[in-house]
C-alpha positions in Angstrom: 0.0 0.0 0.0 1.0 3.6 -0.6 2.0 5.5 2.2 -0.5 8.5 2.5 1.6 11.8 0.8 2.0 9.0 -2.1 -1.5 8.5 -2.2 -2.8 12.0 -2.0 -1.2 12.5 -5.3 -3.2 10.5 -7.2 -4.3 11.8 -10.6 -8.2 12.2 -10.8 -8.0 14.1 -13.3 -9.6 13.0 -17.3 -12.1 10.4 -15.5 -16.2 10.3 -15.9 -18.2 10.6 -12.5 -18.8 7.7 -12.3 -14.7 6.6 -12.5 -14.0 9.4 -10.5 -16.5 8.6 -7.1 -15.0 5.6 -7.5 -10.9 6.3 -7.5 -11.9 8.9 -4.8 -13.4 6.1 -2.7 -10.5 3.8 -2.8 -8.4 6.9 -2.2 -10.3 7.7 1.0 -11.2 4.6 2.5 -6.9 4.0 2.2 -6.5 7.0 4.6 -9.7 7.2 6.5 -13.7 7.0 5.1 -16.2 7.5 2.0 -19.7 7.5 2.2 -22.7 8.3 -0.5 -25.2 10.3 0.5 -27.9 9.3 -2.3 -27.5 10.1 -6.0 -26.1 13.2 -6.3 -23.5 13.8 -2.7 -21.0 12.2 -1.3 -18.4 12.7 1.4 -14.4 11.6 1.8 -12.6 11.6 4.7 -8.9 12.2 5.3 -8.0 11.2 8.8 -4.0 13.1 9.5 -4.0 15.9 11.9 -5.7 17.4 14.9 -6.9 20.2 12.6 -9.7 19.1 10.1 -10.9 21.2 7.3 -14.7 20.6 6.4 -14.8 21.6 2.7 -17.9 21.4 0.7 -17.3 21.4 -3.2 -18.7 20.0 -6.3 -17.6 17.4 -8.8 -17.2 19.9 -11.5 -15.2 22.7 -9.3 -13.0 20.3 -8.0 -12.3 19.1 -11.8 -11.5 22.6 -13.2 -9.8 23.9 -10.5 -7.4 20.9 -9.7 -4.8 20.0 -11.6 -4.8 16.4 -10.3 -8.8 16.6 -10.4 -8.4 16.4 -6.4 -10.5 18.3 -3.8 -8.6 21.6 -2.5 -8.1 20.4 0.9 -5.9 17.6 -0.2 -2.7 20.2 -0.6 -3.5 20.9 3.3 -3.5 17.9 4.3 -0.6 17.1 2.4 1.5 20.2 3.5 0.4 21.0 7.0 -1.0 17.3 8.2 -4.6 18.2 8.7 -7.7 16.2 8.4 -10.1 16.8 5.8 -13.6 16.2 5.5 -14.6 17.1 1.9 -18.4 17.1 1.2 -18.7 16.7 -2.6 -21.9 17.4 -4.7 -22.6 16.5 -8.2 -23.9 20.3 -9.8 -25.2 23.0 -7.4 -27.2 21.8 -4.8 -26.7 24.1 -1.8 -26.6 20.4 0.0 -30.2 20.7 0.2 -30.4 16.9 0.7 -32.1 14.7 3.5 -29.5 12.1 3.5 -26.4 15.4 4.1 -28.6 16.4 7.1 -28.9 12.6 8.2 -24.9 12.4 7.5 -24.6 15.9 9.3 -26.6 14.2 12.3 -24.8 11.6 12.9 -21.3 13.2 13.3 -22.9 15.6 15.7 -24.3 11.8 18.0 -20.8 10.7 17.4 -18.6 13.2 18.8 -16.8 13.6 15.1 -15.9 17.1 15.7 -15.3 17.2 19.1 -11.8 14.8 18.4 -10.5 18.0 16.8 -8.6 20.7 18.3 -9.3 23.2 15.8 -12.6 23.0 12.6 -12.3 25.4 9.5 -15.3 25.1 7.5 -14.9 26.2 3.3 -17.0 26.9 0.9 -18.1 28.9 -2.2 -21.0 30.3 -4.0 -23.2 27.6 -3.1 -21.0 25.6 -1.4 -20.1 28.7 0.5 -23.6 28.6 1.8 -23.3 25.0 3.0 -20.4 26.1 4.6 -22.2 28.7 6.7 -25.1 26.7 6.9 -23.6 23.3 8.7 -20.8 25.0 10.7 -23.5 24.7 13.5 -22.4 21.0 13.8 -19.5 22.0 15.0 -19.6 24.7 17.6 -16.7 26.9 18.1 -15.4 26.3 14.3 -14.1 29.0 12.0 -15.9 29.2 9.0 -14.4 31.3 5.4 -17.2 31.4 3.0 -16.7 33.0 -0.7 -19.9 34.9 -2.2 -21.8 32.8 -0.1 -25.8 33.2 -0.9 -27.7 33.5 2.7 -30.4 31.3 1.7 -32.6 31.0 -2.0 -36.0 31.2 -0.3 -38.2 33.5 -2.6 -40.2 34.9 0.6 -36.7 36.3 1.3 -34.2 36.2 -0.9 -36.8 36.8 -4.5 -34.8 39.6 -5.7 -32.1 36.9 -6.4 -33.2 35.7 -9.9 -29.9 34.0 -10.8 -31.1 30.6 -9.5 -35.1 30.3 -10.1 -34.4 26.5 -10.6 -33.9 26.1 -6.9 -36.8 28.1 -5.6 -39.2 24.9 -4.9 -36.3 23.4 -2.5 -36.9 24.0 0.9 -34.4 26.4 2.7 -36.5 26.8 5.7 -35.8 23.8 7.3 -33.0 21.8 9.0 -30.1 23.8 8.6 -31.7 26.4 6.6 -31.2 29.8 6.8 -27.1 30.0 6.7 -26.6 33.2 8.9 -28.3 32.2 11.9 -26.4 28.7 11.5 -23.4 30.5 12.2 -24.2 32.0 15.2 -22.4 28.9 17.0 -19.1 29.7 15.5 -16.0 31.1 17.0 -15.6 34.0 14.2 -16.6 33.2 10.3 -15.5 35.3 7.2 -17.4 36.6 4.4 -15.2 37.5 1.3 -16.8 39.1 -1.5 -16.9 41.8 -4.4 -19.5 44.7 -3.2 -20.0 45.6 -7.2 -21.6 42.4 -7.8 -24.8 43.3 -6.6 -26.3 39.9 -5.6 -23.3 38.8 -3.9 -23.4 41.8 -1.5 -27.2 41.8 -1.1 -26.2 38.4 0.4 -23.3 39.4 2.0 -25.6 41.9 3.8 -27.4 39.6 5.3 -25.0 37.6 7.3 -24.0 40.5 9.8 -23.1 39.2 12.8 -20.9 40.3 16.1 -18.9 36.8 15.1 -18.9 37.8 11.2 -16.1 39.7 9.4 -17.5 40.9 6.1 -14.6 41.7 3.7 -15.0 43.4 0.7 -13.1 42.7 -2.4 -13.6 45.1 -4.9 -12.8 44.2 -8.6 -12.5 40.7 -8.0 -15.3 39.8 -10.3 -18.1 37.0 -9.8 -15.5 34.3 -9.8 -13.7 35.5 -6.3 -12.5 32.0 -5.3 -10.7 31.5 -8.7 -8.9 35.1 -8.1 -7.7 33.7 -5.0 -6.7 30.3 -6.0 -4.7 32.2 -8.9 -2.6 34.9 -6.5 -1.8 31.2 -4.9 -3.6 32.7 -1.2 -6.5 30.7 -0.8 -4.5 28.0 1.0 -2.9 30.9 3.3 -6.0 31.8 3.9 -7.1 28.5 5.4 -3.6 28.2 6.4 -4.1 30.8 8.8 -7.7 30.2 9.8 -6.8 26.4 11.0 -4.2 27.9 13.0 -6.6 31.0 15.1 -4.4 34.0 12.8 -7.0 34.9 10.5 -8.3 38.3 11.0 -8.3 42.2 8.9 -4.6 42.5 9.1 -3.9 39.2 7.6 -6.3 39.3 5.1 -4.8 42.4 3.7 -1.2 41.7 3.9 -2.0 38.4 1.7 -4.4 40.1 -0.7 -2.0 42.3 -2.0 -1.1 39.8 -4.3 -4.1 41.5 -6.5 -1.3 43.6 -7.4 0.4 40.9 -9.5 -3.2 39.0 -10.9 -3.7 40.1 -14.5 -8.1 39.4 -14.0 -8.2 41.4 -11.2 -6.0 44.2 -12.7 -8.0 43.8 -16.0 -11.4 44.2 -13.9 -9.9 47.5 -12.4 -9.3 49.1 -15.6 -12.7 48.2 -16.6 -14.2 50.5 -13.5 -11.8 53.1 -14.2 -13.5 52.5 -18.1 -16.9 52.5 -17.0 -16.4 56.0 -14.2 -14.3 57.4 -17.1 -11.5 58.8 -15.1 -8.5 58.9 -17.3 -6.5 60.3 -14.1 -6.7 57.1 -12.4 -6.3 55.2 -15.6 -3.0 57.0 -16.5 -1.5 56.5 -12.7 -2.8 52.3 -13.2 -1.3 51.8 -16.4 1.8 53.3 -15.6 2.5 51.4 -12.6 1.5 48.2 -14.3 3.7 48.7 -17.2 6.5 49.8 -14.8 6.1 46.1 -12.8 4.4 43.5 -15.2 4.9 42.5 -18.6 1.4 44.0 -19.6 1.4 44.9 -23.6 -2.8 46.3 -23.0 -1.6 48.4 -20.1 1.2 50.0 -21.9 -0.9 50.5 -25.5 -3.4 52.3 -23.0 -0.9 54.6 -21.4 -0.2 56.0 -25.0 -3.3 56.5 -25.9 -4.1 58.6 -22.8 -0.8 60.1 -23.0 -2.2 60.6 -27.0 -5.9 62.1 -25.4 -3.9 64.3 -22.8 -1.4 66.1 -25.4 -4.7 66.8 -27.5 -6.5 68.7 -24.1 -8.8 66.1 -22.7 -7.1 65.8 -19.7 -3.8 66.5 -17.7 -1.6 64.0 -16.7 -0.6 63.4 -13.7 3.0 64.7 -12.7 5.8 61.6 -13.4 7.7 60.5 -10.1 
């Protein structure tokens, strides 16, 4: 048998589903558990450290976003030794699903969390809400959720026409409406961008004396992808397994959105969009000055063009 950092490199990726649940399941039942939870969840266990991570993901994320076609938490428990409890859905479900409240249940009855020193719980979009939404399981947890959605019920939430497939699923039951479900938790954290609308209509809702709502400005709709790109997700987590996560910390790390073409991109759109030729100059010449960025420098001489004909003044060089 492998030993477990051998096995944890296993390449998932290029299989069906079906292929997939199934190499996952081996994988997990090596190292510590796998259970399905009906047709369309499933869970896999990861039994290292004294820290677990409870991740909730779907098949399709983890595929796209994983080289190796392997949930996220697997680089944690390979690099820091922590446990992982990845609960994995085919599609986006929210985790709306008797048998994950069942499976939920019976962890609380069995003392699963309480053999843990420390619980991070991670999610995003809606696995961010399931994140939220079963941290009560595990009182005293941390939980980092990404553009998490408070809850899809239309007597609440109807302005929120993204996901009118889900509005006949019931969010007012068992671990229903995700900010109240964190009101157990030690300290959670809400990341996302306050010019997507809908995500901060959400994010508005889960104010809370135990909830830090960050804002991210000019990350886009696909926040969790920024991160995973400026390679600070896993600090993020890093530091929220280890009690460290707080303001300070998240700004020191997310000034890697200095360096992240999308993000810097998605800036120069707003600056676009205000038209403020000012800012623009000042972005595109500190761009240009730092990254190999051919659409930031063809900018600069076309405001440098606009400002010699009397649209604007430039801003003083340094």
């Amino acid at each position: 048998m492998q030993d477990g950092a051998d096995t944890l490199e296993t390449d998932l990726s290029g299989l069906k589903a079906a292929e997939w649940k199934e190499r996952l399941a081996t994988l997990s039942e090596e190292l510590g558990q796998f259970q399905p939870l009906g047709e369309r969840h499933c869970a896999a266990f990861i039994d290292q450290g004294n820290t677990l991570l409870v991740s909730f993901e779907t098949l399709q994320g983890i595929q796209s976003l994983s080289d190796l076609a392997q949930p996220l938490g697997f680089d944690l428990v390979r690099n820091l030794g922590w446990s992982h409890l990845c609960v994995i859905s085919e599609g986006d479900t929210w985790f709306r699903d008797e048998q994950v409240y069942g499976f939920f249940d019976q962890l609380i009855d069995d003392g699963f969390f309480e053999e843990f020193d420390r619980v991070v719980f991670y999610g995003a979009g809606p696995c961010g809400y399931a994140a939220c939404a079963y941290s009560v399981a595990a009182p005293g947890a941390t939980v980092v959720a990404i553009q998490p959605q408070a809850t899809l019920d239309p007597r609440m939430a109807d302005w929120d026409d993204r996901f009118v497939e889900m509005r006949r699923t019931s969010f007012s039951d068992r671990y229903g409406y995700a900010p109240d479900m964190l009101d157990a938790a030690d300290q959670a954290f809400v990341l996302f961008d306050p010019y997507e609308r809908l995500d901060a209509m959400h994010a508005a809702l889960f104010a809370r004396s135990n909830v830090t709502r960050w804002r991210l400005p000019n990350f886009g709709g696909a926040v969790q992808t920024r991160l995973i790109e400026m390679e600070i997700l896993y600090q993020i987590l890093s530091m929220a397994g280890s009690g460290k996560l707080n303001g300070q910390v998240l700004s020191r790390l997310l000034r890697a959105r200095r360096n992240n073409p999308a993000y810097l991109r998605n800036v120069m759109a707003s600056l676009d969009k205000s038209d403020r030729p000012y800012l623009m100059t000042l972005l595109c010449r500190n761009v240009s000055a730092r990254l190999r960025a051919p659409r930031f420098r063809q900018r600069l001489q076309n405001l440098r063009q606009r400002a010699a004909e009397g649209d604007f003044t430039l801003p003083p060089e340094l």
